[in-house]
C-alpha positions as CSV (number, residue, x, y, z in Angstrom):
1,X,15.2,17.2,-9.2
2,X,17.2,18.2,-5.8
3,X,20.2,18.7,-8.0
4,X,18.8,21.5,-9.5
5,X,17.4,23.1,-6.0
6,X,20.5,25.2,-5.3
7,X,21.0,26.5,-9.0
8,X,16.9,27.2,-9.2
9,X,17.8,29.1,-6.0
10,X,20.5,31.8,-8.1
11,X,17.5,32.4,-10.5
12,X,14.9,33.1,-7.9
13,X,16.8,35.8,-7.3
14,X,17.7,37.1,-10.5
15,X,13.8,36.8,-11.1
16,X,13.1,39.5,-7.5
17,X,15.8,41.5,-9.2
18,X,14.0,42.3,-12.5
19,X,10.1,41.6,-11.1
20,X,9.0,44.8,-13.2
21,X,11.9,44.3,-16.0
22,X,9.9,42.0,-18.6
23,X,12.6,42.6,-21.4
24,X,15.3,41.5,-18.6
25,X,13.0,38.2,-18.0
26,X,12.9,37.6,-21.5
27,X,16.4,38.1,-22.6
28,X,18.1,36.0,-19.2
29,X,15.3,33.2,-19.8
30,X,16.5,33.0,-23.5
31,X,20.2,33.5,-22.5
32,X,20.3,30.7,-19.5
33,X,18.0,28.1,-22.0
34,X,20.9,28.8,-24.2
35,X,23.6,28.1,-21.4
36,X,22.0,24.9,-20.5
37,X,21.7,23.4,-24.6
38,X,25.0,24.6,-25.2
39,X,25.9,22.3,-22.2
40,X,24.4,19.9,-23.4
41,X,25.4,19.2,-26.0
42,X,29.1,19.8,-25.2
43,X,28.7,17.4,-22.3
44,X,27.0,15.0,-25.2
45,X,30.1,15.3,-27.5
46,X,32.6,15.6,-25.1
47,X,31.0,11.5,-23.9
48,X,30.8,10.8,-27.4
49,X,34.2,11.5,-28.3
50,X,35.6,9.8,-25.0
51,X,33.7,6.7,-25.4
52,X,34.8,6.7,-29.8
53,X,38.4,6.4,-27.8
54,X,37.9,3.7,-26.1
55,X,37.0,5.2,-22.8
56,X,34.0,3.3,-20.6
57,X,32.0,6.3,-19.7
58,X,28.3,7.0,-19.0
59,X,25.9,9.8,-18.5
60,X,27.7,11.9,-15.1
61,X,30.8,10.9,-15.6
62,X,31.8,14.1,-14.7
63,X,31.1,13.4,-11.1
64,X,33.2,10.0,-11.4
65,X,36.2,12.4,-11.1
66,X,37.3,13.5,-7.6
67,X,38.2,16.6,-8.7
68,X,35.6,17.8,-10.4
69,X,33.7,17.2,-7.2
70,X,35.8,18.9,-5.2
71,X,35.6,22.0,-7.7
72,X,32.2,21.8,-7.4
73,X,32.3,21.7,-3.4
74,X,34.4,24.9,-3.5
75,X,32.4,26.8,-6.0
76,X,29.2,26.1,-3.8
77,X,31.0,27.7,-0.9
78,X,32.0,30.2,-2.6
79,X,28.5,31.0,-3.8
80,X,27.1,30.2,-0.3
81,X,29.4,32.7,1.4
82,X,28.7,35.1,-0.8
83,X,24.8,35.0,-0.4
84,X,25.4,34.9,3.2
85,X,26.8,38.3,2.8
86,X,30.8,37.3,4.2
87,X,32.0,39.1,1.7
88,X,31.0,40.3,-1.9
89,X,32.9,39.8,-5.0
90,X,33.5,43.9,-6.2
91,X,35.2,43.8,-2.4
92,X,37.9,40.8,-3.6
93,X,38.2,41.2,-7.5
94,X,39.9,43.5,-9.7
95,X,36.9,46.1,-10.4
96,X,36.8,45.3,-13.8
97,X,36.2,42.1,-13.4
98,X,33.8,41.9,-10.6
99,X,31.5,44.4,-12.8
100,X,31.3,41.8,-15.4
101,X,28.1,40.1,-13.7
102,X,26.0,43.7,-13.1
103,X,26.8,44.8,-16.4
104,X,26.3,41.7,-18.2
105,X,23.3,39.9,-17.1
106,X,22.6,37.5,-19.9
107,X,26.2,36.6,-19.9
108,X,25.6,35.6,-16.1
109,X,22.7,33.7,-17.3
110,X,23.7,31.8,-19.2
111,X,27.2,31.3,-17.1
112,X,23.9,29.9,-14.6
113,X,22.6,27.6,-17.3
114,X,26.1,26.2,-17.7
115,X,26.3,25.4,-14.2
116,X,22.8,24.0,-13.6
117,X,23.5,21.5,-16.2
118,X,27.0,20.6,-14.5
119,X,25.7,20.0,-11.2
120,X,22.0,18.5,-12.2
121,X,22.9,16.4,-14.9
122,X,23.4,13.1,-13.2
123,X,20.0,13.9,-11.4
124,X,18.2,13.9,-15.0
125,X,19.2,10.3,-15.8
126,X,16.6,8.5,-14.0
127,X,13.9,10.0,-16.4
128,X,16.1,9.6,-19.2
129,X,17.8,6.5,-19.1
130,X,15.8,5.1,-22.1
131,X,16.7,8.1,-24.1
132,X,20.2,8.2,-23.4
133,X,21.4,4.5,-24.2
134,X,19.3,5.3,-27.6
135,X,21.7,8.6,-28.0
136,X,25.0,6.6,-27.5
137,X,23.9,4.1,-30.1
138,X,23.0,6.7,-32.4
139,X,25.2,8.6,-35.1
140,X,26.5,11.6,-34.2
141,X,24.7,14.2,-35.7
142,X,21.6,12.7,-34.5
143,X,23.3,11.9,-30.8
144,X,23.7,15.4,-30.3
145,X,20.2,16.6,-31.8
146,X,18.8,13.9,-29.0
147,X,21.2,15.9,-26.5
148,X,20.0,19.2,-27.4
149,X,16.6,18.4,-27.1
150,X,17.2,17.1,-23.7
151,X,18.9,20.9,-22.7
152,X,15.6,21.9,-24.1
153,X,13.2,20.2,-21.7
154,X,15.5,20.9,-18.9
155,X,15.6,24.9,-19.3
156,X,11.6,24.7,-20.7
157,X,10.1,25.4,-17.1
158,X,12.5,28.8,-16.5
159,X,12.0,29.8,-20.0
160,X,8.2,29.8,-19.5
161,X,8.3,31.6,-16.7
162,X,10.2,34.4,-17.7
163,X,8.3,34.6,-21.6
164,X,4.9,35.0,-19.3
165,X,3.8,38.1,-17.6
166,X,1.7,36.3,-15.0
167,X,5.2,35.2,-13.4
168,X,6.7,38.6,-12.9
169,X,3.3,40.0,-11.6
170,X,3.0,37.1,-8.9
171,X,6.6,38.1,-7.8
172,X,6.6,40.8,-4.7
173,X,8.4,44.1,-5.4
174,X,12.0,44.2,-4.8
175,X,12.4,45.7,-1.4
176,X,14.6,44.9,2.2
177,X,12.7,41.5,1.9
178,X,15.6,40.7,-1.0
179,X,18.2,41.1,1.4
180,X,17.1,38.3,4.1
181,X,16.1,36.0,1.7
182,X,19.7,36.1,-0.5
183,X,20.8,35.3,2.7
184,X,18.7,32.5,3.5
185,X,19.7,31.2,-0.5
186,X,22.9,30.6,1.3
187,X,21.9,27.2,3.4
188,X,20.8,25.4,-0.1
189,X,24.3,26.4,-1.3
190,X,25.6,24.9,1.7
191,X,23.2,22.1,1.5
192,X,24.6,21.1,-1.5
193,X,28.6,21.5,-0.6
194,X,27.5,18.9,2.3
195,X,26.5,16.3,-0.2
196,X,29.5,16.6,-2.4
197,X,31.8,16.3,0.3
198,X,30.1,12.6,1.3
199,X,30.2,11.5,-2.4
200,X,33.7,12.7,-2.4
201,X,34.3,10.4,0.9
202,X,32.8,7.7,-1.5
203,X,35.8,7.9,-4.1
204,X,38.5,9.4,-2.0
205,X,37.9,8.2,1.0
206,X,37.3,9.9,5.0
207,X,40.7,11.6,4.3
208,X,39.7,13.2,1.2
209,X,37.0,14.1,2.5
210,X,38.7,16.1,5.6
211,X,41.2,17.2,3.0
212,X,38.4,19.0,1.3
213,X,37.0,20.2,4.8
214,X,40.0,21.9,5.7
215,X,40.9,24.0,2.2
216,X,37.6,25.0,2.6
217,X,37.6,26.6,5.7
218,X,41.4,28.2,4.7
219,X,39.3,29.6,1.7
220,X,36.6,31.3,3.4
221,X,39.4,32.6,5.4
222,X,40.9,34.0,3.0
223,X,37.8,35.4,1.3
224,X,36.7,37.2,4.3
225,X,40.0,38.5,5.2
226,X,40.2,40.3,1.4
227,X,36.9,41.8,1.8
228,X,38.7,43.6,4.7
229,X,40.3,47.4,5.2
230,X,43.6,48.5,6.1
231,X,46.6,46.2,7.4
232,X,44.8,43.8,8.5
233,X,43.6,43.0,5.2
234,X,46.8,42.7,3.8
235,X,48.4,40.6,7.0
236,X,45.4,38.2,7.1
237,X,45.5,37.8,3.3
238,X,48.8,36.7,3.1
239,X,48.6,34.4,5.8
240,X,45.2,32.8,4.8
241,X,46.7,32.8,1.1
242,X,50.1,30.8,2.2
243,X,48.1,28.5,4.6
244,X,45.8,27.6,1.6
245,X,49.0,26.8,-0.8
246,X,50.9,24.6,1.9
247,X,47.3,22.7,2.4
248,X,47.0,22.5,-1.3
249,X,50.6,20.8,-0.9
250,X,49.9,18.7,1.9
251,X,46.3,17.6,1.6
252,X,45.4,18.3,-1.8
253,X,46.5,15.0,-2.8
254,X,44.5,13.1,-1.1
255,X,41.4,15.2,-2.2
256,X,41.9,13.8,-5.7
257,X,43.6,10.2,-5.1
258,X,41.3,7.7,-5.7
259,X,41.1,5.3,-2.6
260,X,42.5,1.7,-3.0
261,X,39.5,0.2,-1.1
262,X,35.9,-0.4,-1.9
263,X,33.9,2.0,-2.1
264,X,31.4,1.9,0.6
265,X,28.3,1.0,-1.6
266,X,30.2,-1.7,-2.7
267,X,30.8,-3.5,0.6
268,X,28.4,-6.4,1.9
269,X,25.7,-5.0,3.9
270,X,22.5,-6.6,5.8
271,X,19.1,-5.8,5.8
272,X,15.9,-7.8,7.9
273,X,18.4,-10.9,7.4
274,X,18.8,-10.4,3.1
275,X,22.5,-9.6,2.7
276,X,23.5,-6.9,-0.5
277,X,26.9,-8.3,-2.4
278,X,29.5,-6.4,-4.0
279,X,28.4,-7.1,-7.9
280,X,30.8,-8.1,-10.5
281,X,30.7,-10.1,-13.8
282,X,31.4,-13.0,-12.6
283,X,29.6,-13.0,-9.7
284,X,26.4,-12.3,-11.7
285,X,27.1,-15.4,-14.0
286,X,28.4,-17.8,-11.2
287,X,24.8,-17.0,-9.5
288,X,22.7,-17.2,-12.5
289,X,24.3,-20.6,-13.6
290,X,23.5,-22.1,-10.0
291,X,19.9,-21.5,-11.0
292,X,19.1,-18.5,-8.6
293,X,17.5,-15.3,-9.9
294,X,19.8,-12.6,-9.2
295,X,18.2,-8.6,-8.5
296,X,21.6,-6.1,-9.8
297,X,20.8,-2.4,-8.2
298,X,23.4,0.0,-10.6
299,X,23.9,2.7,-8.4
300,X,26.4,5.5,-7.8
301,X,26.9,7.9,-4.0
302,X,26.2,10.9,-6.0
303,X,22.8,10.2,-7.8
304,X,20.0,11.1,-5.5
305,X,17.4,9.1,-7.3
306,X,19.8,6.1,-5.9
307,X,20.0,7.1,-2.4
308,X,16.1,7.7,-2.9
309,X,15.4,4.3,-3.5
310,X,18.3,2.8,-1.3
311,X,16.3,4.2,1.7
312,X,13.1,3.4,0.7
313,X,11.8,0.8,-1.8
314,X,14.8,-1.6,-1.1
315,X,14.7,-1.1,2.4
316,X,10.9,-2.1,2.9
317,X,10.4,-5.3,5.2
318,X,8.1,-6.6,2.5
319,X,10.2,-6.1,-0.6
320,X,13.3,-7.5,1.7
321,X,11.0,-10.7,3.1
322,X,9.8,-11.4,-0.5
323,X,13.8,-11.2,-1.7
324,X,14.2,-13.7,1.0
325,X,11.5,-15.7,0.3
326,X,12.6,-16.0,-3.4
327,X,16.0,-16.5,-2.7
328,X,17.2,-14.0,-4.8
329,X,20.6,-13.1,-4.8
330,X,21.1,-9.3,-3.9
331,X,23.7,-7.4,-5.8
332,X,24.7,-3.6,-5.8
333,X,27.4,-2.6,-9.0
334,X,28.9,0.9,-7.3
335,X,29.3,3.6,-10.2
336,X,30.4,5.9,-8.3
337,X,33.7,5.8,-9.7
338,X,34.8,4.9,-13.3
339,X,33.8,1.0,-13.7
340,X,33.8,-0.2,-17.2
341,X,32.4,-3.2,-16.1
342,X,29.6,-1.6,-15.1
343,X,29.5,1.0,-18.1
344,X,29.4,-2.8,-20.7
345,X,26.9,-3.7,-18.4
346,X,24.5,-1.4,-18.5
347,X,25.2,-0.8,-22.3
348,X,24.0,-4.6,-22.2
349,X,20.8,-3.3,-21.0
350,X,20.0,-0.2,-23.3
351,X,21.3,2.1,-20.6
352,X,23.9,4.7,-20.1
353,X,23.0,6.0,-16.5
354,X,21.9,4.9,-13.3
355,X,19.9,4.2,-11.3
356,X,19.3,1.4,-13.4
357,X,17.6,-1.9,-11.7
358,X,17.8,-5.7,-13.1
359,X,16.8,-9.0,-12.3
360,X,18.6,-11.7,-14.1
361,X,17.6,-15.3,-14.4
362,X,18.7,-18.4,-15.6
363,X,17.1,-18.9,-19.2
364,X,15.4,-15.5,-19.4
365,X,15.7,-11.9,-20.7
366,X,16.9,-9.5,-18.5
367,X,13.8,-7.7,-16.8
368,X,14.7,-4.4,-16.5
369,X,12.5,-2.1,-13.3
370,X,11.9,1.5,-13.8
371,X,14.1,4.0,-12.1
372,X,12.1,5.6,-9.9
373,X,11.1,2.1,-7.7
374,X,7.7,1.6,-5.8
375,X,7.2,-1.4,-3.3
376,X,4.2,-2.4,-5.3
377,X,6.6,-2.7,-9.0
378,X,9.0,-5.0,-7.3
379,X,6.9,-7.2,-5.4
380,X,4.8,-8.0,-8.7
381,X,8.1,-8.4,-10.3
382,X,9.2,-10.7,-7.5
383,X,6.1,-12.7,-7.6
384,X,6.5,-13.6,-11.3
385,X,10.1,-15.5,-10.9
């Protein structure tokens, strides 16, 4: 999933690093699988144990929170910056600390598994949406064994690889090839910081989102001016360092605050004359009761399999023209944000994650689309109401 591109970029690397190093392989593969089912099944409990309080939470709730998207953002540039060879981390860390990562490698695996099932996630929903709303019924012994398994699958390809001899061969020896491509790693990184920051303009708004912006660009100040020598290190540290605590002050605020409007997902829009409503319970009901099917898309700004089939299968003139010809009512539910409207909702339908797609109608069961949308599943659906 493109989630997992940027994170499956890190362990490219590590792979050219230890190309003739099968023990290496072996021993990172085993310590990032364990990283990412560890992850798992923390993310699994920590849901569980939310949800047992009351809370309305789904699969990636995680990136329902502002901050932790903004974290995110800044650890990708971070990353990124680093790659790209601005400045390296023995240059701005206590010695000590910055050898951690050489003489620990399976710790910095599996620190890489943690973070590929932070970031990628959300992106694994789609395929599992079945097995998740299954997990959240479950108990929760055997939630978490479902969880686990999950972490399994995930890491499986990686763990292959490095377990089989074939990979490594296949790999070219290490050489001054390593150095342009770590560099070229960096645009992914980047790549990725770019989305977060527009799904972070979906929940907090085009101020957030410049918020975000600017601490960046006071933090890769402030990185490069540490990996510098002499005074000017010093001067441009401090001044870098201050300008990124009075931002933090003044904008950091509005990085986090939740905006008061609708998000923009949730906002009528218009397509080939077929007009998308902001869903809600009782627009759903009102609908159905006046004897119109109604087509629910449960989507969020920072699942990709959404934005997927945003652009595509629901924007097709002869999905659209066969909406319109039906007169179904078009409704998106945005969980982008925390909704627990939307979180019953899709509970309703034996989900806990999006993108989820329904159509509702008077007198009938739910019929519930798979996640992954061709023109061809909806127009049969369409043709049967």
């Amino acid at each position: 999933m493109p989630c997992v591109f940027p994170v499956l970029a890190i362990k490219v690397m590590a792979f050219a690093k230890h190309a003739n190093d099968r023990p290496a392989h072996r021993a990172n593969g085993l310590a990032y699988t364990a990283g990412v089912v560890l992850s798992f099944v923390a993310l699994g409990a920590l849901l569980l144990g939310l949800r047992a309080a009351g809370q309305q939470l789904g699969w990636g709730f995680q990136l329902q929170s502002p901050a932790v998207v903004a974290g995110l953002a800044v650890l990708f540039t971070l990353i990124g910056l680093n790659l790209a060879g601005l400045f390296e981390f023995g240059n701005v860390l206590p010695s000590r600390l910055a050898s951690l990562q050489a003489k620990n490698p399976t710790v910095d695996a599996f620190l890489t598994g943690v973070l590929a099932t932070a970031i990628a996630s959300p992106c694994t929903a789609p395929f599992m949406g079945a097995s998740l709303g299954l997990a959240i019924g479950l108990p929760a012994a055997q939630a978490l064994a479902v969880f686990a398994v999950l972490g399994v699958g995930m890491a499986l390809p990686y763990l292959a690889a490095s377990w089989i001899p074939a990979v490594a061969r296949a790999l070219p020896r290490p050489g001054a090839w390593m150095d342009t491509f770590r560099r070229g790693m960096a645009f992914p990184m980047f790549a990725t910081v770019v989305w977060l920051l527009w799904v972070l303009g979906q929940q907090s708004g085009i101020d957030g989102a410049a918020g975000l912006l600017m601490l960046l660009v006071v933090l890769a100040l402030l990185v490069w001016s540490l990996g510098l020598r002499g005074r000017s290190r010093a001067a441009l540290s401090v001044v870098s360092l201050a300008g990124l605590v009075w931002l933090g002050w003044a904008v950091g605020p509005n990085v986090t605050r939740l905006q008061e409007s609708t998000p923009g997902q949730a906002v009528a829009t218009s397509q080939a004359g077929v007009s998308w409503q902001p869903w809600s319970p009782e627009t759903q009901a009102a609908l159905v009761a006046e004897g119109r099917p109604v087509f629910v898309d449960f989507t969020a700004a920072w699942c990709v399999t959404c934005q997927y089939n945003k652009r595509t299968t629901l924007a097709d003139a002869a999905v659209l023209g066969d909406m319109a010809g039906k007169n179904v009512a078009l409704l998106r539910a945005d969980w982008t944000r925390r909704d627990p409207d939307v979180t019953a909702a899709l509970a309703t339908l034996g989900r806990n994650g999006v993108p989820v797609y329904a159509i509702y109608k008077n007198g009938q069961a739910p019929q519930v689309l798979s996640e992954v949308l061709s023109v061809e599943e909806v127009r049969a659906a369409l043709s049967r109401l």
